[in-house]
VEXDO-828751 format. One line per 10 residues: number of its first residue (from 1); their letters; for each residue x negated, z, y of N, C-alpha, C. Coordinates in steps of 0.001 Angstrom, whole numbers, plus 500000, padded with zeros to 6 digits. Last residue first. Layout:
! VEXDO-828751
NUM) A) X,Z,Y,X,Z,Y,X,Z,Y ~ ... .
END
This chain:
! VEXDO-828751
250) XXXXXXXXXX) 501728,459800,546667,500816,458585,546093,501312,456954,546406 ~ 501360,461585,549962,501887,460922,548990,501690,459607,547608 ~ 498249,463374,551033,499354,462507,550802,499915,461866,549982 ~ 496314,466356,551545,496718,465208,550572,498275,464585,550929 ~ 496127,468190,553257,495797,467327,553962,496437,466051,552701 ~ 496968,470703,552361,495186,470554,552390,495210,469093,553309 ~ 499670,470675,552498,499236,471641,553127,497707,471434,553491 ~ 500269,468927,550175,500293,468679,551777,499927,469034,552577 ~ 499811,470746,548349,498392,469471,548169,498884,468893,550194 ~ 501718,472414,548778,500317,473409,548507,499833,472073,548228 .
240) XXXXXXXXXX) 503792,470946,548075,503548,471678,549801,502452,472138,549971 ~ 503454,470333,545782,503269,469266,546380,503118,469863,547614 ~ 503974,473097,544210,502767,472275,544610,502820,471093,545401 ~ 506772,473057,545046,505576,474025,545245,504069,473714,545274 ~ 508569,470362,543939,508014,471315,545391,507407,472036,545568 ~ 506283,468939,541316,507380,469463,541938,507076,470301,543579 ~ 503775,467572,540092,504650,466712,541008,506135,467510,541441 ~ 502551,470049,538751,502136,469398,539977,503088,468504,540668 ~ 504183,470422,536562,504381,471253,537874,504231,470732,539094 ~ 503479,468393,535029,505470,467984,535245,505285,469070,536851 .
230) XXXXXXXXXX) 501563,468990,533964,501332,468094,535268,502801,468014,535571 ~ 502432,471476,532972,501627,472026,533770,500901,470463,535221 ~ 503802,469928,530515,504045,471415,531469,503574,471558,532990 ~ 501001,468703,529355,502628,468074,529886,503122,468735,530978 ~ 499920,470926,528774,499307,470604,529631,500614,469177,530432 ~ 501563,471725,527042,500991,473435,528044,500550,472224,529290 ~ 501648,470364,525242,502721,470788,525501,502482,471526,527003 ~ 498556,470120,524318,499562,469305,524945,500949,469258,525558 ~ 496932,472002,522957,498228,472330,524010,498404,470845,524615 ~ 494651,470688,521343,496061,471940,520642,496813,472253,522094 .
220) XXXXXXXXXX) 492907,469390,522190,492736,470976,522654,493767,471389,522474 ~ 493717,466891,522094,492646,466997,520816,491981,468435,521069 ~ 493541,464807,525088,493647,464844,523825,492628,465811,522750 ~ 494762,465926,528034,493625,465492,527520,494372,465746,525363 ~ 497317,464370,530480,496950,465059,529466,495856,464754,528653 ~ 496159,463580,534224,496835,463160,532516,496476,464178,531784 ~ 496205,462014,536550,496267,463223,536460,496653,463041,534730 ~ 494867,459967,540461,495501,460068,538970,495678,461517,537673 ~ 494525,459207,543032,494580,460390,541772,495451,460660,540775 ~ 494389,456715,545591,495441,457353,544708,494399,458358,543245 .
210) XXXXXXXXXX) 493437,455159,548195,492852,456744,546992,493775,457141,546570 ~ 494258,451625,548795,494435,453564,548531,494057,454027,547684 ~ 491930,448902,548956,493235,449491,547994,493173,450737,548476 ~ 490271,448422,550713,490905,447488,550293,491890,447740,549618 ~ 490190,451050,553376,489603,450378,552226,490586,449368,551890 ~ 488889,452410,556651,489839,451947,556087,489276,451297,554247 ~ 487685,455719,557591,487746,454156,557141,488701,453661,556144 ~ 488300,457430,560233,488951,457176,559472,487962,455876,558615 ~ 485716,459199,562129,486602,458227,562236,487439,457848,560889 ~ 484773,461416,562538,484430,460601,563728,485243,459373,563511 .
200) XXXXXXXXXX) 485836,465004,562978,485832,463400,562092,485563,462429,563263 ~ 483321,467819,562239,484405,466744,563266,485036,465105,562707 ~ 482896,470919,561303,482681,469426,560868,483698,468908,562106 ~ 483569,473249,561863,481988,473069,561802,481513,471943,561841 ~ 485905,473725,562262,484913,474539,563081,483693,474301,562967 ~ 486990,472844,560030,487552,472282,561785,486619,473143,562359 ~ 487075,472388,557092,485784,473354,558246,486081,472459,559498 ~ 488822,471427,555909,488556,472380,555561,487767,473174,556192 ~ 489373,468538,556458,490103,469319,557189,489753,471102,557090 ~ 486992,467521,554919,486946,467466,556643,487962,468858,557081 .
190) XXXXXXXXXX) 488456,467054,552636,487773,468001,553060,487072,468203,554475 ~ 490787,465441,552993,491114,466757,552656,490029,467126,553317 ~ 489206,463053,553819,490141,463779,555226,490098,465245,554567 ~ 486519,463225,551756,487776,462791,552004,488452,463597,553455 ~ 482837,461541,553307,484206,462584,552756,485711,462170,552648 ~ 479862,460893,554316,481208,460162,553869,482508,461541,553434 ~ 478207,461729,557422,478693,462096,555857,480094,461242,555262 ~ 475407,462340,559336,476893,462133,559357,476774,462222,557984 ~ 473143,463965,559852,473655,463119,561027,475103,463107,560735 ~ 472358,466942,557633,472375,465467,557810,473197,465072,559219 .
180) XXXXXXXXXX) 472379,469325,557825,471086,468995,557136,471309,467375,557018 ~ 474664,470754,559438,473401,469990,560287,472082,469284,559135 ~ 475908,472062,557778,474936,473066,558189,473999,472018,558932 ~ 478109,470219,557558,478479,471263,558213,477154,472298,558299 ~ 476675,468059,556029,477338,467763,557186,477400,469131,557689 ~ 476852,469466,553391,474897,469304,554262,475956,468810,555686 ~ 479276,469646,553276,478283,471217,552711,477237,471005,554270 ~ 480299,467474,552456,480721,467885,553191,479869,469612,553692 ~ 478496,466821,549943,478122,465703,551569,478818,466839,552445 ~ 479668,468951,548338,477886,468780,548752,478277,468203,550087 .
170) XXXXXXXXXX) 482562,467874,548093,481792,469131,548609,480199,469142,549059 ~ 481954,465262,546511,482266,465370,547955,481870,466846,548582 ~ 478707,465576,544808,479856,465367,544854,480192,465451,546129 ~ 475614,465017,544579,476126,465525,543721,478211,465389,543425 ~ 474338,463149,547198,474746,464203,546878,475712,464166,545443 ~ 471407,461272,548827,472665,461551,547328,472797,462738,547448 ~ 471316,460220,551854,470471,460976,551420,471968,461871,549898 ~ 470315,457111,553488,470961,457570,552349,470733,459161,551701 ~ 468150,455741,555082,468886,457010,555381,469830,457708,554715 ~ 468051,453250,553453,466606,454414,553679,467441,455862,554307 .
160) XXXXXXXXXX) 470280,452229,553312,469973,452350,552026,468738,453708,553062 ~ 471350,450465,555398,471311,451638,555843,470799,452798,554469 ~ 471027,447855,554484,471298,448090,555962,470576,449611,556111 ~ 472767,447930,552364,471082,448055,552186,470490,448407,553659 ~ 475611,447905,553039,474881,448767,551980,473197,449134,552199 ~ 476458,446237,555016,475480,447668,555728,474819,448149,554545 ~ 478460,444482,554807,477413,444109,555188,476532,445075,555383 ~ 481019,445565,554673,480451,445651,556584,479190,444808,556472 ~ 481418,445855,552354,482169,445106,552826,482054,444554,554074 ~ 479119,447684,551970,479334,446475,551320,480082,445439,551956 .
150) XXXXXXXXXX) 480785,450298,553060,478982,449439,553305,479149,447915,552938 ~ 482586,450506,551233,483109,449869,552347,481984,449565,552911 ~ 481657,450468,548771,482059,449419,548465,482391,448662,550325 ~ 480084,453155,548938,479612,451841,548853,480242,450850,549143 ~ 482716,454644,549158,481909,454693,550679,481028,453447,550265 ~ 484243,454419,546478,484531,454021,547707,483782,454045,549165 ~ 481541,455594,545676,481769,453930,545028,483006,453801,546343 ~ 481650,458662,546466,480463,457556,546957,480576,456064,546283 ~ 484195,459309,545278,484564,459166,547004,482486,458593,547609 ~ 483951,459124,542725,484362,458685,543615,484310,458202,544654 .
140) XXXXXXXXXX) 480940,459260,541245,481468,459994,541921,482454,459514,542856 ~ 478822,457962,540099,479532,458729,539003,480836,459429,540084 ~ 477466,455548,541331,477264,456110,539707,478132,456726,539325 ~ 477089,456905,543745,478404,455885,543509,478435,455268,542031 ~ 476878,460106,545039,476490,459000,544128,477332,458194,543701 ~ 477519,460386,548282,477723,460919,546922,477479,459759,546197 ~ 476057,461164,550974,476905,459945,550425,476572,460381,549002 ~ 474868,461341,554465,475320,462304,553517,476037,461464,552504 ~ 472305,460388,556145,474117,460122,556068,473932,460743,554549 ~ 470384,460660,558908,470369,461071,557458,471728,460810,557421 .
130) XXXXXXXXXX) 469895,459383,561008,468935,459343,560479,469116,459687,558957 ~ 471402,458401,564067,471170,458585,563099,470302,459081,561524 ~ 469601,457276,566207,469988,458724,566332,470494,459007,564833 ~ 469684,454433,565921,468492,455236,565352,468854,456835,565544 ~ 472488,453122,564593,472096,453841,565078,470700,454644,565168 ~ 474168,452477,562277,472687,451471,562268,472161,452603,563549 ~ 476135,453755,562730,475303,454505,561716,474135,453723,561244 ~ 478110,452049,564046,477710,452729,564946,476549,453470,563942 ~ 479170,450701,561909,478136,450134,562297,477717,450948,563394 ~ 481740,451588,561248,480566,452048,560143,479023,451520,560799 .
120) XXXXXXXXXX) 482964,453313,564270,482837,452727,563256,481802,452840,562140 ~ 482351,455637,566116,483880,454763,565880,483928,454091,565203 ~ 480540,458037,567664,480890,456865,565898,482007,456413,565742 ~ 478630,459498,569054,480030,458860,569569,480227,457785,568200 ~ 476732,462653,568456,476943,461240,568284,478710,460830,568702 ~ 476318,464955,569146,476916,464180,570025,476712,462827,569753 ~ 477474,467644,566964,476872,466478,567401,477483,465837,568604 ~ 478638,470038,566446,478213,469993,567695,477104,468870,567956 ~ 480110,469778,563816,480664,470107,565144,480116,469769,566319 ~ 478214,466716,562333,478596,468497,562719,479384,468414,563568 .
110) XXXXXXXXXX) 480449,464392,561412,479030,464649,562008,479562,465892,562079 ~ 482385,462060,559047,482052,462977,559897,480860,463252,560213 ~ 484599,459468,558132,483241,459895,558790,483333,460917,559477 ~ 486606,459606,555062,486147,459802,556232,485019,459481,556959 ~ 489238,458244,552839,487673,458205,553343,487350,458384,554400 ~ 492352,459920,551934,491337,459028,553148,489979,459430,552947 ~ 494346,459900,549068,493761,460280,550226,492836,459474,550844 ~ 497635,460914,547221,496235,460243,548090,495644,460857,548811 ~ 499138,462168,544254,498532,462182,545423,497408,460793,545689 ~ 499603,461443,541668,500191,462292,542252,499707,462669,543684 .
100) XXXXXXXXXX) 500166,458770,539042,499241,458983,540078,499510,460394,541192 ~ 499549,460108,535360,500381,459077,536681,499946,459281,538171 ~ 499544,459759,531673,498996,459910,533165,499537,459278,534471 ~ 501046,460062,529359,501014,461275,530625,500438,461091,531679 ~ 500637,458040,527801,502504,458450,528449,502290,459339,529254 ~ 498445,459165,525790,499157,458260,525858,500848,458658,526430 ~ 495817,461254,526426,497527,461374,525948,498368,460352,525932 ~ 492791,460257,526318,493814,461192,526877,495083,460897,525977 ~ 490617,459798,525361,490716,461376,525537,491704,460846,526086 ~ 489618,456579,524511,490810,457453,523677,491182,459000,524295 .
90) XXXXXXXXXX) 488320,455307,526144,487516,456143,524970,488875,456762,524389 ~ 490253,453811,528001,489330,453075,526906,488648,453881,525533 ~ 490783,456197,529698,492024,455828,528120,491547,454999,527582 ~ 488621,456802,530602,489157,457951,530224,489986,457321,528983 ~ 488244,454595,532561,487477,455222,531118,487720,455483,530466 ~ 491026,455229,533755,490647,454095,532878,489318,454088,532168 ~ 489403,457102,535488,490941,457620,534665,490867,456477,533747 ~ 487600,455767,536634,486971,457283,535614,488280,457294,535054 ~ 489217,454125,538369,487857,453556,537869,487931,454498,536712 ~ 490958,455613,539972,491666,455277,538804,490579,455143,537536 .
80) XXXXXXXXXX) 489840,459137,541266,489878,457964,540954,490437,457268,540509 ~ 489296,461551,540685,489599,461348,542227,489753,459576,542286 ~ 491761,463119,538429,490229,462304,538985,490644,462045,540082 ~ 492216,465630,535901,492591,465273,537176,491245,464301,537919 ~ 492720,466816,532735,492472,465830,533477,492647,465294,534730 ~ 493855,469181,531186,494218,468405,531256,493006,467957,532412 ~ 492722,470847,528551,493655,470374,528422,494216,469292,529211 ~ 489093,470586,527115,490269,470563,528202,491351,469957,527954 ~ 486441,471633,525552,487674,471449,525669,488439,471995,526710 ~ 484560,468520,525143,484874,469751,525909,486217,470042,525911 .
70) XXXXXXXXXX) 483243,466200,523769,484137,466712,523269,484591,468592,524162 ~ 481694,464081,525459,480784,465209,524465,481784,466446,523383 ~ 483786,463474,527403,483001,462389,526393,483133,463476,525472 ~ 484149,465325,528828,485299,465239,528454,484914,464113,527192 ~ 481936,465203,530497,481944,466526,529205,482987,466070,528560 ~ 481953,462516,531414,481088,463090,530560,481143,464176,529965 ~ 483971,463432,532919,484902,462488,532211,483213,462450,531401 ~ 483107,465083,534800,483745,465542,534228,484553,464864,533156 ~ 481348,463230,536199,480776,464101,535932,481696,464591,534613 ~ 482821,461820,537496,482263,461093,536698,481801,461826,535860 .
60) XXXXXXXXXX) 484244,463690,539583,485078,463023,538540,484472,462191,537295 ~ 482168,466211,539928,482335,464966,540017,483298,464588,538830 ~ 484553,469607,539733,483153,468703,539702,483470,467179,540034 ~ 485882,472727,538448,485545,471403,539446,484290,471171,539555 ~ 487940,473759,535935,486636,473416,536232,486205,472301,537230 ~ 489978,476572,535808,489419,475257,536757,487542,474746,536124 ~ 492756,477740,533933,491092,477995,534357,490516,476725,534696 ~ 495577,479772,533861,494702,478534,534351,493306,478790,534565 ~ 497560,481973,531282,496412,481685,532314,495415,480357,532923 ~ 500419,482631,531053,499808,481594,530619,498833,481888,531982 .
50) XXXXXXXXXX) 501972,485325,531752,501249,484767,530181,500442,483894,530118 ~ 504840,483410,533154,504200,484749,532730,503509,484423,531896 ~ 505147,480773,535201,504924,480929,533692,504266,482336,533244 ~ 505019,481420,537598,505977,480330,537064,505909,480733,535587 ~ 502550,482184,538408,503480,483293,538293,505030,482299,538436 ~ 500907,479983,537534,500778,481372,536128,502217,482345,536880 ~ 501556,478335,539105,502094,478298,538095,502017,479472,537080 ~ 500229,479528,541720,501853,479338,541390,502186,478975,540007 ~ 497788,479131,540981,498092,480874,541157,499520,480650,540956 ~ 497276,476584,540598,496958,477554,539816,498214,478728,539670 .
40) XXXXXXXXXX) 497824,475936,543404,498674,475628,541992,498491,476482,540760 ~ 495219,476806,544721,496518,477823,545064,497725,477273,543982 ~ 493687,475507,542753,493244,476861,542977,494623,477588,543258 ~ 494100,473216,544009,494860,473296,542612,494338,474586,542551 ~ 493363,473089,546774,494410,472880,546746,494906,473457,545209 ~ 490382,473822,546461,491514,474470,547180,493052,474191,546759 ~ 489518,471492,544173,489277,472342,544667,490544,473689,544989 ~ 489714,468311,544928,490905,469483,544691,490955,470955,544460 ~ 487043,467507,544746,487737,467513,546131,489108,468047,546108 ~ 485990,467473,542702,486075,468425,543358,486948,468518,544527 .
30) XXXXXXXXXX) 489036,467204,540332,487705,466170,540660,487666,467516,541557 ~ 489208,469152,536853,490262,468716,538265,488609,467678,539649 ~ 490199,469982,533905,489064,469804,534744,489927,468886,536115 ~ 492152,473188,532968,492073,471788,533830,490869,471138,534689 ~ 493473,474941,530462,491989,474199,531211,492024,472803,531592 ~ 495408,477686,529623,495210,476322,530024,494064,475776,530668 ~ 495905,479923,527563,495100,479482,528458,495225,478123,528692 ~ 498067,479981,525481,498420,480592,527100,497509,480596,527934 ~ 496378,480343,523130,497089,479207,523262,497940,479127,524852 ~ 494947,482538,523031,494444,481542,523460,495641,480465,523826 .
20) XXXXXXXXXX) 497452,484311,523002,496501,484457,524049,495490,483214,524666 ~ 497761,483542,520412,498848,483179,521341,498433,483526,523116 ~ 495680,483929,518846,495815,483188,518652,496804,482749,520214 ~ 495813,487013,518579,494382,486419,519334,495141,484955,519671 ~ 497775,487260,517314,497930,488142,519163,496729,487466,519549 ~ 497587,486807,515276,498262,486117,515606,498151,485920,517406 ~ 495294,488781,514688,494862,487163,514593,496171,486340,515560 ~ 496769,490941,514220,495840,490602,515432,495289,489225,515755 ~ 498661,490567,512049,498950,490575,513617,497744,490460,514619 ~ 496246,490315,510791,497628,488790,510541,498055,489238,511656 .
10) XXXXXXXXXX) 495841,493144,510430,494627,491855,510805,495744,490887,510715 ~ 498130,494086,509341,498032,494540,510759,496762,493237,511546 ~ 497992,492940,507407,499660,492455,507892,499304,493047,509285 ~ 496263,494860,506097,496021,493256,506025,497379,492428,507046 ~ 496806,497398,506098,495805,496672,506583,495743,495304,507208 ~ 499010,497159,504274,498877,497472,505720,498006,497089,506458 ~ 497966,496202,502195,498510,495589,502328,499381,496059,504079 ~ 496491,498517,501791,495347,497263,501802,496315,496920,502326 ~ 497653,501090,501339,497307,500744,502396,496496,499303,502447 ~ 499173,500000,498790,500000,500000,500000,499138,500000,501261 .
END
């Protein structure tokens, strides 16, 4: 009798381990969402008693390489389509879940207390210029949209020696706001995040919209959790909490 107590009490703990894990959710998310899915976060766990969110932010290129190597995440957020269409060539995602849920703008900014005057991409031939802040266009969104608009001006190589790579949008927006560069590519979101340190010098325009894309990952046992959890993102609470950062409609 006591083995068989024993044993029905380990079957409950296993179970209690088991349903704990299964109430974690893991969303790799691009960086530039950051803030915004941080405060989604917090609304959905107190939407859903029990179920805990855990972020991992980074380059969207970045994060569709762990998502290679087999990491486990439930769901998938890019700053891109380019990395989201990787994504369903290698098979990680969910077939039927991914869809676009926000935009956003490519920026130019300089510190607060530059006095550069930049109204365009060609004002950054500039010799006052010297360092431009620009995320690798290898792996990182928001630097293949800042190439492509170089490109389009004729400037890529133009301006190749003052190039100085960053890791992701946060970084460019990082070295912009402590002065360790002239100017910086970014999204509006993150511009809007240091009005005290950063300035926008100008909008650029592109050939298609920053739409973000968002999907279920395959093959981390919650698909259900992670369905769930993008059905949240496109309702009123979060969508006021991505409006709120500056993100727009897809």
């Amino acid at each position: 009798m006591k083995k068989l107590f024993l044993s029905l009490i380990a079957a409950a703990s296993l179970c209690t381990i088991g349903a704990t894990m299964a109430a974690d959710l893991v969303v790799s998310a691009a960086a530039s969402l950051t803030n915004a899915f941080t405060d989604i976060g917090k609304e959905y766990e107190k939407a859903k008693p029990g179920t805990r969110v855990l972020f991992n932010f980074a380059g969207s290129g970045q994060l569709l390489q762990q998502l290679s190597r087999g990491a486990p995440v439930d769901v998938f957020a890019s700053a891109d389509q380019e990395t989201m269409d990787k994504a369903v060539k290698q098979n990680i995602i969910v077939r039927g879940t991914r869809r676009n849920f926000v935009s956003n703008k490519l920026v130019v900014i300089v510190p607060a207390n530059s006095q550069l005057d930049l109204k365009a991409l060609d004002g950054l031939k500039a010799a006052e210029v010297k360092r431009i802040a620009l995320s690798n266009p290898e792996s990182v969104p928001v630097g293949r949209y800042s190439k492509q608009a170089l490109e389009v001006a004729g400037l890529w190589d133009t301006l190749r020696d003052k190039y100085i790579s960053t890791t992701n949008v946060r970084q460019s927006l990082d070295y912009t706001a402590r002065g360790e560069v002239d100017a910086g590519f970014v999204y509006v979101t993150d511009a809007l995040l240091m009005p005290n340190r950063v300035k926008i010098s100008f909008e650029q325009p592109l050939a298609a919209p920053i739409l973000y894309p968002i999907s279920a990952v395959k093959g981390n046992g919650n698909e259900n959790g992670a369905r769930d959890f993008i059905a949240f993102v496109d309702q009123e609470p979060a969508q006021k909490i991505l409006q709120k950062y500056g993100f727009g409609k897809p």
